[in-house]
MARZA-779493 format. One record per residue (C-alpha): x, y, z; residue in three letters; residue number from 1. Coordinates in nm, 2 decimals, m for minus. Layout:
PT      c1      c2      c3  res    n
PT       X       Y       Z  ala  NUM
...
END
This chain:
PT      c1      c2      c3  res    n
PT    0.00    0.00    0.00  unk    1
PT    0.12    0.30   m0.11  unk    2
PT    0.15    0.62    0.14  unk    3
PT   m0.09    0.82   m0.01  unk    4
PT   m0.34    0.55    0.02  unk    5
PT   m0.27    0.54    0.45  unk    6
PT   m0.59    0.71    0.58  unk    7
PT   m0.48    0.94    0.85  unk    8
PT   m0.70    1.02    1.15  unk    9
PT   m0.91    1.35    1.15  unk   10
PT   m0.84    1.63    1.33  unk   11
PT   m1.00    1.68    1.67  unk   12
PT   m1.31    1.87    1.61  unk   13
PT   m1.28    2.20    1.84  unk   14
PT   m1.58    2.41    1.89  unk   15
PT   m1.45    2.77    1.76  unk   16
PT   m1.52    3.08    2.01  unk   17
PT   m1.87    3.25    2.00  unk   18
PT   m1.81    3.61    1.79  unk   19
PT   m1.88    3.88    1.99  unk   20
PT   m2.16    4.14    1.90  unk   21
PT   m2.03    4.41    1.71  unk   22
PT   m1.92    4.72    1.95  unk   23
PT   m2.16    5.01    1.90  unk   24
PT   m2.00    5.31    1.72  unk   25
PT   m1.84    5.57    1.95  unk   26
PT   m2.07    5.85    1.83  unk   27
PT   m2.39    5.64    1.94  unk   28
PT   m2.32    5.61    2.30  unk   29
PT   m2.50    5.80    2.57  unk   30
PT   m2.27    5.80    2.90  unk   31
PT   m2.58    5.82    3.07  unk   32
PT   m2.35    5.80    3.41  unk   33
PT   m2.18    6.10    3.29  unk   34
PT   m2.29    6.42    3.52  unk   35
PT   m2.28    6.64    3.25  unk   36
PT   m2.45    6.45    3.00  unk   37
PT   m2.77    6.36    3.30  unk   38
PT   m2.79    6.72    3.36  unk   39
PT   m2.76    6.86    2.99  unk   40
PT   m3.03    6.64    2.88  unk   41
PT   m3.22    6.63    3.19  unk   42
PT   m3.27    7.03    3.10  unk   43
PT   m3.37    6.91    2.76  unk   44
PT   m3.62    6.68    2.84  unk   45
PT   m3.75    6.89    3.12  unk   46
PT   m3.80    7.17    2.86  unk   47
PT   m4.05    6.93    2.66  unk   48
PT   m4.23    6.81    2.97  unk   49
PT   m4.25    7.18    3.09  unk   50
PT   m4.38    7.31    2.79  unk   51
PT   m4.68    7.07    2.82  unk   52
PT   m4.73    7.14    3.14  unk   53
PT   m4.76    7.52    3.11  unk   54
PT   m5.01    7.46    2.77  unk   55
PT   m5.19    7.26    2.98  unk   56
PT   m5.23    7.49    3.27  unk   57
PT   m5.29    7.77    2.99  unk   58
PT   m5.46    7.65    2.72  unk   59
PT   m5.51    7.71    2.34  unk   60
PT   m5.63    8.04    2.23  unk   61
PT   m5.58    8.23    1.86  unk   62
PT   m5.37    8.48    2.01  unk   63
PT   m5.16    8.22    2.16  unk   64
PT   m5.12    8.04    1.82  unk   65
PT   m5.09    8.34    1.65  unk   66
PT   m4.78    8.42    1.87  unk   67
PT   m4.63    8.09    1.86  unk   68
PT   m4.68    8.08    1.44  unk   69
PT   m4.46    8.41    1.43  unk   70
PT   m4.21    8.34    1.67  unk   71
PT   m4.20    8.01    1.42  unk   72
PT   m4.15    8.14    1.11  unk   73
PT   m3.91    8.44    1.22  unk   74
PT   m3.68    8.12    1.44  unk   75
PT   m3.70    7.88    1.15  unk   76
PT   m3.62    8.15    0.93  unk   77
PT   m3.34    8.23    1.15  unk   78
PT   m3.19    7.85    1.10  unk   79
PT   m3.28    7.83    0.74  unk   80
PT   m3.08    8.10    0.59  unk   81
PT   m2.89    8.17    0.87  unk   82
PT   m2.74    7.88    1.04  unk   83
PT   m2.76    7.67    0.72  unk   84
PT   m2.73    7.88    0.42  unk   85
PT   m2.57    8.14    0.54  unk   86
PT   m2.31    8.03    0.80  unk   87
PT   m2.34    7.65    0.71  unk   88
PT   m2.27    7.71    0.27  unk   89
PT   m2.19    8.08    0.30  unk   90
PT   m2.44    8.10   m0.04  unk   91
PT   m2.48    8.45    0.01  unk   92
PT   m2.31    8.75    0.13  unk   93
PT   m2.43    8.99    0.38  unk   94
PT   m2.32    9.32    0.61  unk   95
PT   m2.17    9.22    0.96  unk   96
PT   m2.50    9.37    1.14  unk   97
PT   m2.73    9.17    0.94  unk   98
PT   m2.52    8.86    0.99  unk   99
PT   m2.56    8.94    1.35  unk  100
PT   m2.90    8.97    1.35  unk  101
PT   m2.90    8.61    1.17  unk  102
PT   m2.76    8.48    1.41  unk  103
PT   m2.93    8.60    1.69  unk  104
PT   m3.24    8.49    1.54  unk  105
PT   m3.10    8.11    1.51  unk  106
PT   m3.01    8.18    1.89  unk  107
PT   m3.29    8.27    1.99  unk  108
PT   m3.46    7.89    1.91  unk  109
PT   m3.19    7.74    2.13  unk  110
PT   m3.07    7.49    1.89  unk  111
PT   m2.74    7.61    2.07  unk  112
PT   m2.49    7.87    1.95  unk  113
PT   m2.45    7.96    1.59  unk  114
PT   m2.08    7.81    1.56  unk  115
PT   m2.15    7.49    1.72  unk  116
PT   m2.46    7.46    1.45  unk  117
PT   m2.26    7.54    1.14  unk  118
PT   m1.92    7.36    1.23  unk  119
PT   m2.17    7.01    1.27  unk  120
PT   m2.33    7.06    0.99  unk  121
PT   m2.02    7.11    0.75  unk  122
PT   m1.88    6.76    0.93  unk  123
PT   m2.18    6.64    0.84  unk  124
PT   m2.14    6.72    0.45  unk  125
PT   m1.84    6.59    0.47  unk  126
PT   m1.90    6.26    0.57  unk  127
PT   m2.29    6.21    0.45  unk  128
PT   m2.46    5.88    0.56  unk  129
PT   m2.03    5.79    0.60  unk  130
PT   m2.00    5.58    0.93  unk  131
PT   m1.82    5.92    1.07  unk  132
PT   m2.15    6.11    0.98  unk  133
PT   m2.24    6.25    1.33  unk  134
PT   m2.64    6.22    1.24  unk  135
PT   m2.71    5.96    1.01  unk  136
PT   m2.98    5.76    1.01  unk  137
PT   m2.85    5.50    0.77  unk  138
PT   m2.55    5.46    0.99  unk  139
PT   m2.70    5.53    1.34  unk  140
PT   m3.06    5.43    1.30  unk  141
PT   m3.38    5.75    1.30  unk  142
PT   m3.38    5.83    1.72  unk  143
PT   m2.99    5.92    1.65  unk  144
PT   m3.01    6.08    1.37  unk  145
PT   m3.33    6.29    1.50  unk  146
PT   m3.21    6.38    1.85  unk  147
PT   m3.03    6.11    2.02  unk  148
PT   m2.63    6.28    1.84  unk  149
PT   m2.77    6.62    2.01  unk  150
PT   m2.76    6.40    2.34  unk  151
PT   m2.41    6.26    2.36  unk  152
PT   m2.12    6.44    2.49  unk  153
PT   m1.92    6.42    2.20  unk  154
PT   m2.08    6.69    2.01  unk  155
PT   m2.19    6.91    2.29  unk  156
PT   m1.84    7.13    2.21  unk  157
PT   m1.83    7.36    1.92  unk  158
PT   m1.52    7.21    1.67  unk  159
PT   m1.40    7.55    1.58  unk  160
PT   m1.17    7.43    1.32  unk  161
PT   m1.43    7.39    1.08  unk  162
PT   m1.60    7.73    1.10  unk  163
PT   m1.27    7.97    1.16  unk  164
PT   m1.43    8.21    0.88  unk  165
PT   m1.69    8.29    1.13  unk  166
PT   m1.51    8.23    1.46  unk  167
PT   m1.32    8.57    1.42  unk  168
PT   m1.59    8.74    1.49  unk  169
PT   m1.59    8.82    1.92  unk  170
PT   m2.00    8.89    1.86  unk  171
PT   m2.03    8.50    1.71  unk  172
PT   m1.78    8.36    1.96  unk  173
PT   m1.97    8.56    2.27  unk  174
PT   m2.34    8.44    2.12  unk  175
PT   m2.20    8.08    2.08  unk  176
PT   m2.08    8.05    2.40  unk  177
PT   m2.43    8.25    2.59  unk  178
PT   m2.65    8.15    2.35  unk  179
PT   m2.92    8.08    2.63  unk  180
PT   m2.88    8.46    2.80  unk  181
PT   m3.06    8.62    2.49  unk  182
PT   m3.33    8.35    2.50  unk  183
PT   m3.36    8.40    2.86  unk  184
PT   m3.39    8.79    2.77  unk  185
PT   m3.63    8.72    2.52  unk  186
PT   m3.88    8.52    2.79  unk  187
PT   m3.86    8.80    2.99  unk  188
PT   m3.93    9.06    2.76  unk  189
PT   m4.28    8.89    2.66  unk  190
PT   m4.32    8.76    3.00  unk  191
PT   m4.32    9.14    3.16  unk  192
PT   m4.53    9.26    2.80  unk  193
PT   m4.78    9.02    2.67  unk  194
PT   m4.80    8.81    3.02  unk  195
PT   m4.77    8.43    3.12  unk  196
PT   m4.97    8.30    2.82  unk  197
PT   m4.80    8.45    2.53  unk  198
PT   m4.48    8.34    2.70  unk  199
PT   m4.64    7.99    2.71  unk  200
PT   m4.68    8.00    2.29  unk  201
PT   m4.40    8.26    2.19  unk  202
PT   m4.12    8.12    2.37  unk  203
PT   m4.19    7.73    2.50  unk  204
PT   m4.45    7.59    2.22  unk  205
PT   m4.25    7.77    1.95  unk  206
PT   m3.91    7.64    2.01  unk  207
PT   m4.03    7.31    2.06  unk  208
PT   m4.19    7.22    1.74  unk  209
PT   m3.85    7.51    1.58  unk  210
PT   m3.66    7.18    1.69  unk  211
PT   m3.88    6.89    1.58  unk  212
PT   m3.91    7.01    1.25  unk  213
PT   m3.54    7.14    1.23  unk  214
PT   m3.49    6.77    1.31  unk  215
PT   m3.68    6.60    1.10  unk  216
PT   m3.44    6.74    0.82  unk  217
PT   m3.13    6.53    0.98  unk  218
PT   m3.39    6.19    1.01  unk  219
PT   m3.67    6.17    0.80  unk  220
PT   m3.57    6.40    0.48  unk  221
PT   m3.26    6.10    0.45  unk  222
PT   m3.56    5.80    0.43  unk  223
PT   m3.87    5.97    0.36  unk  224
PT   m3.90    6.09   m0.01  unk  225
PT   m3.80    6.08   m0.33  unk  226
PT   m3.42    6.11   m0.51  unk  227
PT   m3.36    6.30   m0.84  unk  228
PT   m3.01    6.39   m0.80  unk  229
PT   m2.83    6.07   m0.76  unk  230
PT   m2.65    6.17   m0.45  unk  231
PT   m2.33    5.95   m0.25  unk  232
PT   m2.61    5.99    0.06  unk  233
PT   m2.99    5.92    0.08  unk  234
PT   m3.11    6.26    0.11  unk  235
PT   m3.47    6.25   m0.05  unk  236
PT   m3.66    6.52   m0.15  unk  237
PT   m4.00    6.54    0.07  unk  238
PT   m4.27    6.89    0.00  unk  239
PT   m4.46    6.79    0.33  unk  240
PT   m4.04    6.87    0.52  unk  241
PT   m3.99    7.17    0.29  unk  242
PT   m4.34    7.34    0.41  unk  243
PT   m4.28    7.30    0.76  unk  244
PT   m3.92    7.45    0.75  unk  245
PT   m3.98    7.71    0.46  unk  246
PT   m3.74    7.51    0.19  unk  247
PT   m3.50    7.26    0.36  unk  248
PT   m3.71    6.93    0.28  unk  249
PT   m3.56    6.99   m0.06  unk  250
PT   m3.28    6.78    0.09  unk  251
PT   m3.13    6.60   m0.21  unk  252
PT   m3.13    6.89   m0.43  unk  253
PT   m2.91    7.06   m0.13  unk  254
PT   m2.73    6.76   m0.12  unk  255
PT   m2.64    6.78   m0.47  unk  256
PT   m2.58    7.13   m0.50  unk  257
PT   m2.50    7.26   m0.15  unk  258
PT   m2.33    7.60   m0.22  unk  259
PT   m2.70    7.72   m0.36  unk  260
PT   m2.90    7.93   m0.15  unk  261
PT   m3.17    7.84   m0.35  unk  262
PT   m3.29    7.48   m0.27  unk  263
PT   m3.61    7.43   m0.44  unk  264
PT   m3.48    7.43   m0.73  unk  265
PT   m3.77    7.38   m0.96  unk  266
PT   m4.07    7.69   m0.94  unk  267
PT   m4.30    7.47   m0.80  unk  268
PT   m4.11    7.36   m0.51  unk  269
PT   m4.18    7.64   m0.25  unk  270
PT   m3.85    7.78   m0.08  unk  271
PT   m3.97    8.04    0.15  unk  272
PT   m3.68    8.10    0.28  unk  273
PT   m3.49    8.18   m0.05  unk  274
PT   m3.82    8.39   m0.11  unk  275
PT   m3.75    8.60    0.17  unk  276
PT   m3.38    8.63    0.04  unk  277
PT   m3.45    8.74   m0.30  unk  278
PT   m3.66    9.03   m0.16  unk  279
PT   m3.35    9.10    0.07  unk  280
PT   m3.14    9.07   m0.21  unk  281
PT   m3.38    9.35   m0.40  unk  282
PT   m3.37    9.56   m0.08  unk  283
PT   m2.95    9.53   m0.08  unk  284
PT   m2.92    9.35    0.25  unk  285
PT   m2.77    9.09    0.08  unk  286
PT   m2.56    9.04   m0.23  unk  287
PT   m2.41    8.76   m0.42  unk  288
PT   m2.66    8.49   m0.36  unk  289
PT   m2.60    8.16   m0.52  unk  290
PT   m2.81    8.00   m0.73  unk  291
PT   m2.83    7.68   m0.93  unk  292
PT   m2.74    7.70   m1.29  unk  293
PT   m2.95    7.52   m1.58  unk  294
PT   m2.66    7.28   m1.61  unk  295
PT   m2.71    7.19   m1.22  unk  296
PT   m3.08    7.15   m1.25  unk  297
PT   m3.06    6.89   m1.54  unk  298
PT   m2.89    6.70   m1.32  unk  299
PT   m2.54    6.74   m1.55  unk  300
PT   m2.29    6.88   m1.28  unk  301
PT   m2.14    6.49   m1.34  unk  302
PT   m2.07    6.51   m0.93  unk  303
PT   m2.19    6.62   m0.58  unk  304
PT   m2.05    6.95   m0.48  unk  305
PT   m1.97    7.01   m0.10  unk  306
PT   m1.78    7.32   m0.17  unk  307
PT   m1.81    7.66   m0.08  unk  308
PT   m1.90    7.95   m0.33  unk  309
PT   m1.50    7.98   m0.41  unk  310
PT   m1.46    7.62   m0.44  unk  311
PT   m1.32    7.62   m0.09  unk  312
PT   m1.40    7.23    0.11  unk  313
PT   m1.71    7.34    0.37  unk  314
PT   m1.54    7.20    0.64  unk  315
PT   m1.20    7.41    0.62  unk  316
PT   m1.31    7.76    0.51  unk  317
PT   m1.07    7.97    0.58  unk  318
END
């Protein structure tokens, strides 16, 4: 018998090691036993249980409505084309008053300070529905991508490095650090005017569906909706988002074309907001504002641009 005809004897059959579960990504942890973290959402949480506790005790009225409506519009206006378009993109140029008062009027929905807003959102350009995306629900799963990021220490610091073309200005750096003392100044003002019940609408009901809606942009407008720009992300397109935040449910034309201030791009997709800037723009309060070209519209700019008017990356503008 030859060698190769010898049968040897099998291995020992060992049972391998169970594989353990995938570790959760850094950026979806909650340190729940982290002071800081307890008390900073604690504050959050107790705003949204205070608010319905005070509209309960108050109750609905038009005037009350009426109040919260216009503090709505004139907040969501203020994040729109301030936070995003204008500090986020830079897709339009303005005087150094008027970019104050946009940011003061982003402020003023506590969606925290106007540096910590835009600096987040140009990371999250950068790396969009990327497993380094700070809010994406493709990587992260809806809650996190709506308001569980907002939640975790890790973001709670403004990264300055992405937003230096705004951070040298002391009036940006002072409102992004106090960016609850004007809000604070704000309650006070309507508090001692209009009374407990218009504080109730103008400054608690307001801000809370300002940052449900502002949310839904990060969550829903990246599953919900449809795609005509073909997009590295899932940004969708969604008219119900775009009403209820005056343009920015246009999501994957912005995604597409981010240096436009104009983000419905077709004329039956409303864009209040870039409404609101064209008359601005008439009135010379601000100048230069970016639009998208036919070429961009047909859908033949051949790639995604994340740039800034200038071709500049949006998350290193000098």
């Amino acid at each position: 018998m030859s060698p190769a005809a010898v049968a040897l004897p099998a291995p020992p059959v060992t049972a391998s090691p169970p594989t353990p579960p995938p570790a959760a990504h850094p950026a979806t942890r909650l340190r729940l036993r982290d002071p800081y973290t307890l008390v900073a959402n604690a504050v959050f949480l107790g705003f949204h249980v205070a608010t319905a506790v005070m509209l309960a005790i108050t109750g609905a009225s038009w005037q009350g409505a009426g109040l919260a409506l216009g503090a709505y519009l004139l907040g969501m206006f203020g994040i729109t084309a301030g936070y995003h378009r204008y500090f986020s993109h830079r897709s339009y140029k303005t005087s150094r008053a008027f970019q104050l008062v946009l940011a003061l009027l982003g402020t003023l929905t506590l969606q925290k300070g106007v540096l910590w807003w835009a600096s987040h959102h140009r990371r999250h350009h950068r790396e969009s529905d990327g497993p380094d995306d700070i809010h994406s629900p493709k990587q992260h799963g809806l809650f996190w991508a709506h308001v569980g990021w907002i939640m975790a220490r890790e973001y709670m610091a403004t990264d300055t490095a992405k937003i230096q073309d705004f951070a040298r200005y002391p009036e940006l750096r002072w409102l992004d650090r106090h960016y609850v003392l004007p809000y604070v100044g704000l309650c006070a003002l309507v508090l001692g005017t209009l009374g407990f019940h218009a504080l109730v609408w103008a400054c608690f009901v307001s801000v809370v569906c300002l940052w449900h809606c502002t949310f839904t942009i990060n969550s829903l407008a990246h599953v919900w909706g449809s795609r005509t720009y073909a997009t590295r992300d899932t940004s969708r397109n969604n008219a119900l988002l775009a009403l209820l935040t005056l343009g920015e449910g246009w999501h994957n034309n912005h995604h597409y074309f981010a240096a436009s201030a104009r983000q419905g791009f077709r004329w039956w997709q409303v864009d209040v907001s870039y409404a609101v800037l064209c008359v601005l723009e008439r009135l010379g309060v601000v100048w230069d504002v970016q639009r998208p070209t036919p070429e961009v519209v047909a859908g033949r700019l051949g790639r995604t641009d994340y740039r800034l008017p200038g071709g500049r990356e949006a998350d290193a503008a000098a």
